[in-house]
Backbone and ligand atoms as CSV (ligand in chain L), in Angstrom:
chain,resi,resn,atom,element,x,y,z
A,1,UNK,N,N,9.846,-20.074,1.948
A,1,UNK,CA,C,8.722,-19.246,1.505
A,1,UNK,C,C,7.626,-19.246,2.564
A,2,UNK,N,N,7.046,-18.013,2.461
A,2,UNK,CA,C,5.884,-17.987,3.856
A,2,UNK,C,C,4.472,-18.684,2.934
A,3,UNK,N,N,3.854,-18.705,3.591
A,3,UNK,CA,C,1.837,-19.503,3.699
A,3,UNK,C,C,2.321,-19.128,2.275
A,4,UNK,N,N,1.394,-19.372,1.299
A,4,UNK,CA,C,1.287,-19.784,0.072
A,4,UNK,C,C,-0.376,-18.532,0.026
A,5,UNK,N,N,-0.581,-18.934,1.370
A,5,UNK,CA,C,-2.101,-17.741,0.994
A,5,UNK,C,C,-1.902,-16.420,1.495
A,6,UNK,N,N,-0.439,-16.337,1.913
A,6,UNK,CA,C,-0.260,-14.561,1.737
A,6,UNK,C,C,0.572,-14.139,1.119
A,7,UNK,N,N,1.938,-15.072,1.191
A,7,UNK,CA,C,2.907,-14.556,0.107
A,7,UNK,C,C,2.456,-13.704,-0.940
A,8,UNK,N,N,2.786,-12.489,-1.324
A,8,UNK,CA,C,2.410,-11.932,-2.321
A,8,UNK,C,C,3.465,-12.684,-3.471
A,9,UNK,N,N,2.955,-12.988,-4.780
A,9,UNK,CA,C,3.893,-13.071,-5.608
A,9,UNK,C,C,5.221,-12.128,-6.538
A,10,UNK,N,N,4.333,-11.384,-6.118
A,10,UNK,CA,C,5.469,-10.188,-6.406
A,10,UNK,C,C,6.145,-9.602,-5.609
A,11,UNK,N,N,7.322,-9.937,-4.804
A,11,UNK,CA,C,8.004,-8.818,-3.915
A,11,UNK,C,C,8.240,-7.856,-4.070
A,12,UNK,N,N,8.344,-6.401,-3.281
A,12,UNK,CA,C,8.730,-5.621,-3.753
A,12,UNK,C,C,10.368,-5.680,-3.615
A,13,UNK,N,N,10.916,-4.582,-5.040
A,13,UNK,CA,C,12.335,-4.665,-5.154
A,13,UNK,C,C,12.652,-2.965,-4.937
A,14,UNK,N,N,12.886,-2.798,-3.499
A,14,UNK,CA,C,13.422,-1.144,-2.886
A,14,UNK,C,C,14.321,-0.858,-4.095
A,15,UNK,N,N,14.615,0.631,-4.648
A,15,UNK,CA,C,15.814,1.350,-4.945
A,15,UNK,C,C,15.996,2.004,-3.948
A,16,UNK,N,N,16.967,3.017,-4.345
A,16,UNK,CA,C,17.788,3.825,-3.739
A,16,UNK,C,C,16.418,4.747,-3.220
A,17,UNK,N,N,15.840,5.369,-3.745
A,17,UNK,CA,C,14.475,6.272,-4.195
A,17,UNK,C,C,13.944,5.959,-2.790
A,18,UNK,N,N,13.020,4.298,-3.289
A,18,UNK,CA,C,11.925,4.166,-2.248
A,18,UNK,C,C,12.313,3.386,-0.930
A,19,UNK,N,N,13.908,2.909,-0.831
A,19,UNK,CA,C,14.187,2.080,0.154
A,19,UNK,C,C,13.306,2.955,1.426
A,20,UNK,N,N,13.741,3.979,2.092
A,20,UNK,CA,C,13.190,4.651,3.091
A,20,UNK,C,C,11.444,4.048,3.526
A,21,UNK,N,N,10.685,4.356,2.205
A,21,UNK,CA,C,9.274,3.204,2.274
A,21,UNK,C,C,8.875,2.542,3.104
A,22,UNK,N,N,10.240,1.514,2.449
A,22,UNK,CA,C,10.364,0.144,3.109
A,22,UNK,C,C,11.091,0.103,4.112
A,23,UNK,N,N,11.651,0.900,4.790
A,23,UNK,CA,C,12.247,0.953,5.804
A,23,UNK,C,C,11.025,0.803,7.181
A,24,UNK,N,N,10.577,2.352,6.905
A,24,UNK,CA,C,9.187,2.719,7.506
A,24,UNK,C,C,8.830,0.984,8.225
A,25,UNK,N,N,7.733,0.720,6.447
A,25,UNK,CA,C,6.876,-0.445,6.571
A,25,UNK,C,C,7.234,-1.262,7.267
A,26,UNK,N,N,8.718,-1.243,7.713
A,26,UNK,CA,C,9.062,-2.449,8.853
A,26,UNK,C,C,9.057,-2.455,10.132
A,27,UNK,N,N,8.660,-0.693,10.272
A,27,UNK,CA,C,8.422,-0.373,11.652
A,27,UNK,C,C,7.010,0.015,11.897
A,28,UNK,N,N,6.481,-0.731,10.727
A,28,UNK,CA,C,5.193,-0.614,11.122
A,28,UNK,C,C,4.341,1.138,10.646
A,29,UNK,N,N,5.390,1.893,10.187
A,29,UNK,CA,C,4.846,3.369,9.890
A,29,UNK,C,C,4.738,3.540,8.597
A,30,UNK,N,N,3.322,4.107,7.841
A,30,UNK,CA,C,3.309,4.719,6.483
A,30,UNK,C,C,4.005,6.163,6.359
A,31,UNK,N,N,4.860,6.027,5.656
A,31,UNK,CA,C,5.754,6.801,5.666
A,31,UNK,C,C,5.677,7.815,4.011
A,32,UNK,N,N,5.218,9.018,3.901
A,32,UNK,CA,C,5.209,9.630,2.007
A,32,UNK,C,C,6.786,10.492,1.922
A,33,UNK,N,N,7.564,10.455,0.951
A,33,UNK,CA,C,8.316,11.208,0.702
A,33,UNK,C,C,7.792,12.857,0.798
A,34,UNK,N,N,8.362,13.989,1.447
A,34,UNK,CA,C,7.977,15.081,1.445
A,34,UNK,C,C,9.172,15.962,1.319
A,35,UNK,N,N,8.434,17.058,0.593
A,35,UNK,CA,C,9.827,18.430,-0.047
A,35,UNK,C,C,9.950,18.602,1.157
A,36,UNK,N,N,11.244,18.799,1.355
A,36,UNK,CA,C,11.690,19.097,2.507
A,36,UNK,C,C,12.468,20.795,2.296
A,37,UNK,N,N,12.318,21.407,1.341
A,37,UNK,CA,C,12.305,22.618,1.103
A,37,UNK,C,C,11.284,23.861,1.633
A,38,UNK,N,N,11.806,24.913,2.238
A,38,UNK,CA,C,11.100,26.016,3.488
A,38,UNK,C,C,9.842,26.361,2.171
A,39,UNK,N,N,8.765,26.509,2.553
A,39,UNK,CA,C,7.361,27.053,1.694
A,39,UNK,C,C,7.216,26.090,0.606
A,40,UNK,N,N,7.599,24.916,1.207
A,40,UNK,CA,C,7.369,23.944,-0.037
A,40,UNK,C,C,6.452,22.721,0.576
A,41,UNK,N,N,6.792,21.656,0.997
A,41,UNK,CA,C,6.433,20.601,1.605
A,41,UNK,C,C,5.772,19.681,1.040
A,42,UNK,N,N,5.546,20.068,-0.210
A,42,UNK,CA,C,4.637,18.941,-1.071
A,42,UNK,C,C,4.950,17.344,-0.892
A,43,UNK,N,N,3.994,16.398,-0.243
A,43,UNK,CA,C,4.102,15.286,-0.673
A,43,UNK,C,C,4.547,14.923,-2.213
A,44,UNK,N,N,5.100,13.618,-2.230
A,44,UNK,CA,C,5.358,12.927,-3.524
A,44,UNK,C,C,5.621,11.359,-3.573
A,45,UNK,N,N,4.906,11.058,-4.906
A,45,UNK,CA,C,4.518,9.497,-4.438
A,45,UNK,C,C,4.531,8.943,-6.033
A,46,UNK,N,N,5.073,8.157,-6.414
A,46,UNK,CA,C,6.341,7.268,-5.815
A,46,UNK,C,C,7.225,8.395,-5.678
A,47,UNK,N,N,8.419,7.790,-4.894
A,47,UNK,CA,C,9.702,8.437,-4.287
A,47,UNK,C,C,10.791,8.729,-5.431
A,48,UNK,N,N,10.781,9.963,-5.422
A,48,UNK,CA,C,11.780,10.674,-6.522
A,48,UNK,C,C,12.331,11.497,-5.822
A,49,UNK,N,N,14.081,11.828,-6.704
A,49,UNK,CA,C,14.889,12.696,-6.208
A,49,UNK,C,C,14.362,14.090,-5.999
A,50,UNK,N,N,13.760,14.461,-6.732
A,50,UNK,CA,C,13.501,15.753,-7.468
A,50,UNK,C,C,12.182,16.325,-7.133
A,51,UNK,N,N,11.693,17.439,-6.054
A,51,UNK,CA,C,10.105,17.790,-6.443
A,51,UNK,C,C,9.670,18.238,-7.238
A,52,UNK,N,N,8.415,17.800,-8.032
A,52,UNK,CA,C,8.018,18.417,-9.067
A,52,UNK,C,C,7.461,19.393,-9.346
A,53,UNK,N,N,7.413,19.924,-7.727
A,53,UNK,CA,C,6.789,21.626,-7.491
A,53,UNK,C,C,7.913,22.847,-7.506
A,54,UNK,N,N,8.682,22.416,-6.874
A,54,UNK,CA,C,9.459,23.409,-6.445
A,54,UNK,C,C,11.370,23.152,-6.746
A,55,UNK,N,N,11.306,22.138,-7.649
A,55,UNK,CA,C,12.536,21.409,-8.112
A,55,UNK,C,C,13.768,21.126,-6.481
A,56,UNK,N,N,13.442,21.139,-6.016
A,56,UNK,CA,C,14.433,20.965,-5.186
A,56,UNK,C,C,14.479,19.574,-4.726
A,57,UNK,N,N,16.187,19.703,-4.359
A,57,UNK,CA,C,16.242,17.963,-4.245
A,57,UNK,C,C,16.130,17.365,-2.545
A,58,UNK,N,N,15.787,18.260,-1.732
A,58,UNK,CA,C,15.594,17.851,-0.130
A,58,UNK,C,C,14.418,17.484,0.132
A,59,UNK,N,N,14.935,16.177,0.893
A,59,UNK,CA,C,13.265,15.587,1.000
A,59,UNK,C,C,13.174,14.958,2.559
A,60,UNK,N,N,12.293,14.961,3.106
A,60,UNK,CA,C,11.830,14.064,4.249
A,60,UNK,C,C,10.439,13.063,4.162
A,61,UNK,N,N,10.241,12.260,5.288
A,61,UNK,CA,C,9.629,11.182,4.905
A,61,UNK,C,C,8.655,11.568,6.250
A,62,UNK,N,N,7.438,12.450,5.207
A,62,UNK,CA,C,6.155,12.274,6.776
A,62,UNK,C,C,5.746,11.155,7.334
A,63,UNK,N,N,5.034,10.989,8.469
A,63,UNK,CA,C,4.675,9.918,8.872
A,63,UNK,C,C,3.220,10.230,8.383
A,64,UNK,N,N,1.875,9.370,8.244
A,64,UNK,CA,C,0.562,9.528,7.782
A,64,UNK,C,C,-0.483,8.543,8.838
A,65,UNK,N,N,-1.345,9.121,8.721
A,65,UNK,CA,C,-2.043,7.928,9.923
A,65,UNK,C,C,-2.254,6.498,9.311
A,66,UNK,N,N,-2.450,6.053,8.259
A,66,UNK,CA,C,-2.725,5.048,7.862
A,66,UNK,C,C,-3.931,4.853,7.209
A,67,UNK,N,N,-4.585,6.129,7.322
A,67,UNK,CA,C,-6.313,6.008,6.749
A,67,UNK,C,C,-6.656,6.535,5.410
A,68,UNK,N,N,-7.283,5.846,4.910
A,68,UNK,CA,C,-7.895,6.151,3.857
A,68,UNK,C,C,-9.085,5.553,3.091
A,69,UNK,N,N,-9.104,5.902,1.757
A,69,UNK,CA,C,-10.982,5.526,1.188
A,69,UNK,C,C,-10.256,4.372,0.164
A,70,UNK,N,N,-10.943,3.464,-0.426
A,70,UNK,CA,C,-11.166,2.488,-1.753
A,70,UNK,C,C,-11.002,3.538,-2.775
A,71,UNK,N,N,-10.459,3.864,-3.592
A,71,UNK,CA,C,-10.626,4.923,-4.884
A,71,UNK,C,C,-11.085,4.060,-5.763
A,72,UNK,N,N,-10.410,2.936,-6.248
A,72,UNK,CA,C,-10.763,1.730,-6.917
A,72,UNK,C,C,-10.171,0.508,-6.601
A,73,UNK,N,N,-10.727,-0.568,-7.068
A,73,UNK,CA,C,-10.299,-2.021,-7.073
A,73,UNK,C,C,-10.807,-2.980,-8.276
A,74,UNK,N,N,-10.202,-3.701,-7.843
A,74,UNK,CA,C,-10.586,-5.167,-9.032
A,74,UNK,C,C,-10.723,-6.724,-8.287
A,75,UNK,N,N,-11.441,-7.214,-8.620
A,75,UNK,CA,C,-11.448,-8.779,-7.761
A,75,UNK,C,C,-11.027,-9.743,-9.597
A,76,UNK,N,N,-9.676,-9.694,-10.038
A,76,UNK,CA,C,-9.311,-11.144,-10.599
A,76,UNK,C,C,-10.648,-12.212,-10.673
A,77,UNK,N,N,-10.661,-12.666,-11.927
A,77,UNK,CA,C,-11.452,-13.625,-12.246
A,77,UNK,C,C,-10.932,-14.623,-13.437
A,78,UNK,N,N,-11.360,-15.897,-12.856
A,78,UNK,CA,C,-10.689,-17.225,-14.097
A,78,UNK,C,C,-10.798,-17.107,-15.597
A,79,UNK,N,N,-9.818,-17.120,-15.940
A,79,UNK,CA,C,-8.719,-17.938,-16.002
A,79,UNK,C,C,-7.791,-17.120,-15.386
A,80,UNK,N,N,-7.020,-17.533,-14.275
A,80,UNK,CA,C,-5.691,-17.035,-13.516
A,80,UNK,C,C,-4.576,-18.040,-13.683
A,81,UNK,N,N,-3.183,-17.377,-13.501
A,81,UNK,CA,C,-2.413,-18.464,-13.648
A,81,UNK,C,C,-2.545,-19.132,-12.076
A,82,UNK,N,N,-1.957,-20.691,-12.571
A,82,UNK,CA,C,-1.986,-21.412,-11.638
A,82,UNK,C,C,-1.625,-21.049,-9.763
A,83,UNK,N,N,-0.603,-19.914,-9.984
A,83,UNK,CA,C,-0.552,-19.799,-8.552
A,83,UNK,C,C,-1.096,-18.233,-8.456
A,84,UNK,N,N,-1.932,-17.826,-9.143
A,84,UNK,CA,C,-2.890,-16.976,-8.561
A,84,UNK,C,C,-3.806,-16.992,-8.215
A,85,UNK,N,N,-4.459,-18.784,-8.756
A,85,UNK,CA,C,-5.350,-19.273,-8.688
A,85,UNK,C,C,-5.656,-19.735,-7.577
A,86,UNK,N,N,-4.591,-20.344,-6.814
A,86,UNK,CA,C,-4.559,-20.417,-5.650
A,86,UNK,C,C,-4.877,-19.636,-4.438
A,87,UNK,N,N,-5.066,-18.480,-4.314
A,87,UNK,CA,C,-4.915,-17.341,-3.803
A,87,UNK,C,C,-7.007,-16.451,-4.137
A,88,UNK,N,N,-7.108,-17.067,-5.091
A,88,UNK,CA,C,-8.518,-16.372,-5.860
A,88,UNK,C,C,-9.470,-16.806,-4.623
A,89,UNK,N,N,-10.381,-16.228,-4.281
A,89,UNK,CA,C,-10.888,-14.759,-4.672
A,89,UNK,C,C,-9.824,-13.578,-4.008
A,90,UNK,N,N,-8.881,-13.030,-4.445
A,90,UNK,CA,C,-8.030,-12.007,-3.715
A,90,UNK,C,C,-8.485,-10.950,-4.531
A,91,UNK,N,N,-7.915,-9.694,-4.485
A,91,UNK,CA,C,-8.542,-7.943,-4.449
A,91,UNK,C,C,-7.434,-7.570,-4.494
A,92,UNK,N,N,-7.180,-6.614,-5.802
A,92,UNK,CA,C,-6.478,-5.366,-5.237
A,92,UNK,C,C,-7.067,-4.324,-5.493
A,93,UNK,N,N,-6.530,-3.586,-4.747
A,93,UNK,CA,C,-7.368,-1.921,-3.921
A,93,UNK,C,C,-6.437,-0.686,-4.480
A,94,UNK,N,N,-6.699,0.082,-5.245
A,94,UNK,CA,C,-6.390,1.597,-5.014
A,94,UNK,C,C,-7.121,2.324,-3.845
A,95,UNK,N,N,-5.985,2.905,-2.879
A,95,UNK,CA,C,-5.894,3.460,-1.984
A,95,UNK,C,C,-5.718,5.063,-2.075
A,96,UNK,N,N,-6.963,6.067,-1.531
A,96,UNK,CA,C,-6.140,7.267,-1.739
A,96,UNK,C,C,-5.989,7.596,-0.510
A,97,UNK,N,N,-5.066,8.078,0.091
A,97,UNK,CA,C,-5.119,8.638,1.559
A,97,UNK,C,C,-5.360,9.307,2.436
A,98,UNK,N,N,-5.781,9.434,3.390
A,98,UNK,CA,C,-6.522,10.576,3.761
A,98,UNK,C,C,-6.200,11.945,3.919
A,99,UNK,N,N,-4.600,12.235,4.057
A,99,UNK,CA,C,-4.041,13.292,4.292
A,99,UNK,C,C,-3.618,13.971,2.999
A,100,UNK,N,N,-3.998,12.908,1.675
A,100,UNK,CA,C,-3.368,13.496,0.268
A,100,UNK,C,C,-3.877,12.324,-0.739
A,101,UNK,N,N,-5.328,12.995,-0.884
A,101,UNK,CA,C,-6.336,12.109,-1.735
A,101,UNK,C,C,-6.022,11.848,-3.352
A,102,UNK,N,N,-4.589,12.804,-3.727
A,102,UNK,CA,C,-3.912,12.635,-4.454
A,102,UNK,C,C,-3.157,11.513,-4.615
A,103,UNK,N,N,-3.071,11.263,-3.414
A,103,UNK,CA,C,-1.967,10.467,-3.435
A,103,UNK,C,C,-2.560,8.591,-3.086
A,104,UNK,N,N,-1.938,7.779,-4.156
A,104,UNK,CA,C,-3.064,6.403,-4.333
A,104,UNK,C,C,-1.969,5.212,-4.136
A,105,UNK,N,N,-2.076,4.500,-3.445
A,105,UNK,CA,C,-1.273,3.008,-3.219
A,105,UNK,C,C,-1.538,2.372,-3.702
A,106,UNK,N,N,-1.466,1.333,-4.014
A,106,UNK,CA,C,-2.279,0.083,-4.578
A,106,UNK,C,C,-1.744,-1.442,-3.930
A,107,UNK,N,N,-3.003,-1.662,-3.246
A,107,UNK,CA,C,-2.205,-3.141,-2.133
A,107,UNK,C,C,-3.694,-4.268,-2.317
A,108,UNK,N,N,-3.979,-4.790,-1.017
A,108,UNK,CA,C,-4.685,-5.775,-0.755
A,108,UNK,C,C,-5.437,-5.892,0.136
A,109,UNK,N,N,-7.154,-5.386,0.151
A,109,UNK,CA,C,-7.743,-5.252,1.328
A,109,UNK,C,C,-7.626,-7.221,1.780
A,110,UNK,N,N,-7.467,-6.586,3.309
A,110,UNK,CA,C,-7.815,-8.578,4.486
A,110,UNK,C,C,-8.439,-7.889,5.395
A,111,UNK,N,N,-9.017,-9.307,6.015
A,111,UNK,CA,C,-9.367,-8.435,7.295
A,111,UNK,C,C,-8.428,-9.067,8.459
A,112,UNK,N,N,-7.235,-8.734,8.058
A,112,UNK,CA,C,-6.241,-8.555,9.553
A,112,UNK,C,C,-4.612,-8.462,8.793
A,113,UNK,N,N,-4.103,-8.343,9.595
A,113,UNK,CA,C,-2.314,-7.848,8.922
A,113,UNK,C,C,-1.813,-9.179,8.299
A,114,UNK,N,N,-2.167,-10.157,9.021
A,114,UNK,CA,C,-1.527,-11.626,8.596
A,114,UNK,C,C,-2.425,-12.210,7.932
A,115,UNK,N,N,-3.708,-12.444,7.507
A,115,UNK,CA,C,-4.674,-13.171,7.071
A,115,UNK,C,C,-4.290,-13.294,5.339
A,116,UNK,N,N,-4.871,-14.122,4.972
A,116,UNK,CA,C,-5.222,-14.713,3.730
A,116,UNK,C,C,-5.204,-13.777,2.503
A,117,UNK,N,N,-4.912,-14.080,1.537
A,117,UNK,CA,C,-5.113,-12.388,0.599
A,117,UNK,C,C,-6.803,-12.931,-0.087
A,118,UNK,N,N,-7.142,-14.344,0.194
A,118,UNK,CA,C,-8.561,-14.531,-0.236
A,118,UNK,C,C,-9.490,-14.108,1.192
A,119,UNK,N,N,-9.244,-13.479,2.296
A,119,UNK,CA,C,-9.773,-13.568,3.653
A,119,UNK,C,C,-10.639,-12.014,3.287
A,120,UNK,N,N,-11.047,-10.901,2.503
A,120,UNK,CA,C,-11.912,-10.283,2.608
A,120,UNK,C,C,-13.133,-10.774,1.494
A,121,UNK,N,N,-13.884,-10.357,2.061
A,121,UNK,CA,C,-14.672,-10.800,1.249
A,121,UNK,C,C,-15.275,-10.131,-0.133
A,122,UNK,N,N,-15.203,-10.523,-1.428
A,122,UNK,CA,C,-15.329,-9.734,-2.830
A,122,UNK,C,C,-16.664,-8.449,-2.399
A,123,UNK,N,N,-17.887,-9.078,-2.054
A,123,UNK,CA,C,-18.893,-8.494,-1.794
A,123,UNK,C,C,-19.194,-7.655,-0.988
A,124,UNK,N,N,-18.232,-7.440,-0.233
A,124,UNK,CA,C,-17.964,-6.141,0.904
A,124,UNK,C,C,-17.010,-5.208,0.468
A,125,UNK,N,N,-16.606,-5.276,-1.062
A,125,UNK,CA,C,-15.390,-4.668,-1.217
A,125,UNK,C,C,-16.550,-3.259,-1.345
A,126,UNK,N,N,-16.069,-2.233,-1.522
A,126,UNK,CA,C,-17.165,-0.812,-1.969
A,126,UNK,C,C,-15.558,0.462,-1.943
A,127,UNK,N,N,-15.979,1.043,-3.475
A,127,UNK,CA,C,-15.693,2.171,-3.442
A,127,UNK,C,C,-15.397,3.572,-2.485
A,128,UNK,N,N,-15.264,3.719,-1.361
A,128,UNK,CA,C,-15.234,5.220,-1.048
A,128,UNK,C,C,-15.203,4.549,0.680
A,129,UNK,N,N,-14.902,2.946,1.062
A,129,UNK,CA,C,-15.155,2.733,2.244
A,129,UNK,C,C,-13.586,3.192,2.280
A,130,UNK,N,N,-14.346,3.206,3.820
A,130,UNK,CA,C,-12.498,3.891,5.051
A,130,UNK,C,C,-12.147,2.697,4.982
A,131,UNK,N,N,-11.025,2.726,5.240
A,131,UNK,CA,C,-9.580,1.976,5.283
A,131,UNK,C,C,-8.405,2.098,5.951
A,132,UNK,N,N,-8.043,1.265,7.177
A,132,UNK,CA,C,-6.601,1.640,7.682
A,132,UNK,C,C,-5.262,0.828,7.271
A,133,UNK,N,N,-4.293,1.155,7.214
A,133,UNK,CA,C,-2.669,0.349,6.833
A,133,UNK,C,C,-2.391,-0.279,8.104
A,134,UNK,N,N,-2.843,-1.896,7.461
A,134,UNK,CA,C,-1.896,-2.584,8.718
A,134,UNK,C,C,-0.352,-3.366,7.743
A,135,UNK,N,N,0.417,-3.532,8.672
A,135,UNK,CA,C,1.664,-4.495,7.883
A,135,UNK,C,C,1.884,-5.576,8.066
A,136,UNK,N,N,2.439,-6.323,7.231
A,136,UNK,CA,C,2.474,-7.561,7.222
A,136,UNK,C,C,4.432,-8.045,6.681
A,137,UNK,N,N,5.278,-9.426,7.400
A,137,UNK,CA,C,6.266,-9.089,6.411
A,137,UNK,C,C,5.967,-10.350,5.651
A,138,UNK,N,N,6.376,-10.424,4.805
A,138,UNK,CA,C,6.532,-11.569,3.309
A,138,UNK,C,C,7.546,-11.126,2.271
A,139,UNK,N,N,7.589,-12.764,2.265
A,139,UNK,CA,C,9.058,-12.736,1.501
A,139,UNK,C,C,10.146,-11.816,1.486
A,140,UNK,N,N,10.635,-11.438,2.742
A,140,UNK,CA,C,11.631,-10.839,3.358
A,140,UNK,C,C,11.449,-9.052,3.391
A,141,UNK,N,N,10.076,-8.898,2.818
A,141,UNK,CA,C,9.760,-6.925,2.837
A,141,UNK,C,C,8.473,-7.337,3.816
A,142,UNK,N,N,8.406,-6.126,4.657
A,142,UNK,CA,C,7.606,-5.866,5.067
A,142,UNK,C,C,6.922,-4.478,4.292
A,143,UNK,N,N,5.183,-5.443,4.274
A,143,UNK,CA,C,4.096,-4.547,2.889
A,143,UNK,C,C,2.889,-4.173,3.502
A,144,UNK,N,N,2.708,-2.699,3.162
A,144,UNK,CA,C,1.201,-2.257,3.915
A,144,UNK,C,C,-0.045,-3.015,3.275
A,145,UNK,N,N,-0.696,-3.310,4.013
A,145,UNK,CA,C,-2.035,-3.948,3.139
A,145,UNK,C,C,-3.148,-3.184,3.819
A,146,UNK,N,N,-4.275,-3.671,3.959
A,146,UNK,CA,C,-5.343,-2.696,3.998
A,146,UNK,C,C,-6.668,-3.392,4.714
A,147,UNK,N,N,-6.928,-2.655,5.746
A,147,UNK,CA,C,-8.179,-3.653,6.476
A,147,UNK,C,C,-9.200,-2.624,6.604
A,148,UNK,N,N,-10.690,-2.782,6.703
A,148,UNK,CA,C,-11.988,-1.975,6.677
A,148,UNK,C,C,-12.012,-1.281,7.933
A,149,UNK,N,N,-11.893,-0.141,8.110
A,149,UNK,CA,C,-12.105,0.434,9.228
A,149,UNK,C,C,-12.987,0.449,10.162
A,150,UNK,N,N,-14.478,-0.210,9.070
A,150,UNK,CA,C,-15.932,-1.051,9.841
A,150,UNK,C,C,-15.754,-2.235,9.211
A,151,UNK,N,N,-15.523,-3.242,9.941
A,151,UNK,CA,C,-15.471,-4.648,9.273
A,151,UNK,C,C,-17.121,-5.071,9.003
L,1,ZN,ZN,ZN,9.126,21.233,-3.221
């Protein structure tokens, strides 16, 4: 098991759907499922067979810069279980992105790809700040997390 202060406890578990994602995330690229149908192109998030615009089942995987705003978050507060407790003060962040403000992640602002998931600080967290995707791997996925674009 990696550091105990980044391990996320929850790994993610790829399907068939979102493996591609996680493919990306290991090369370091945010990657959105996109219709890959002519006058279509709609992003779609999470990764489904099917667009919900234009029903068609062809899809490609844009690349995105990595930027985006806070839409919302939460900073966890005690009583946590014991090994979240460990980890407290940590954050998670709804992410909307910049290229499709529709479109919302939900990860872990730090301030660096490898750092601490307690390493930003609660009181700097803010609504509507920029945000870029750095990656990190743990527990065998590599996962976008999220650092302040003005630290
Ligand atoms: Zn479509």
């Amino acid at each position: 098991m990696a550091d105990e202060k980044t391990a996320p406890l929850l790994t993610p578990v790829p399907d068939d759907d979102g493996a591609p994602f996680w493919d990306y995330a290991a090369r370091g690229e945010l990657r959105i499922q996109a219709c890959a149908a002519p006058g279509c192109g709609e992003l779609r998030f999470p990764p489904r067979p099917c667009c919900p615009h234009c029903q068609s089942f062809d899809s490609t995987w844009r690349r995105m810069s990595g930027k985006g705003r806070i839409w919302s978050y939460v900073v966890p507060h005690p009583p946590l279980l014991p090994a979240y407790a460990a980890l407290a003060p940590y954050n998670a962040i709804i992410v909307e992105l910049a290229e499709a403000p529709r479109i919302r992640l939900v990860g872990n602002l730090v301030t660096s790809a490898d750092a601490p998931l307690d390493s930003a600080d609660p009181a700097r967290i803010r609504i509507g700040a920029r945000v870029q995707a750095v990656f990190t791997e743990t527990g065998g996925v590599t996962v976008p997390r999220w650092v302040l674009e003005r630290p």
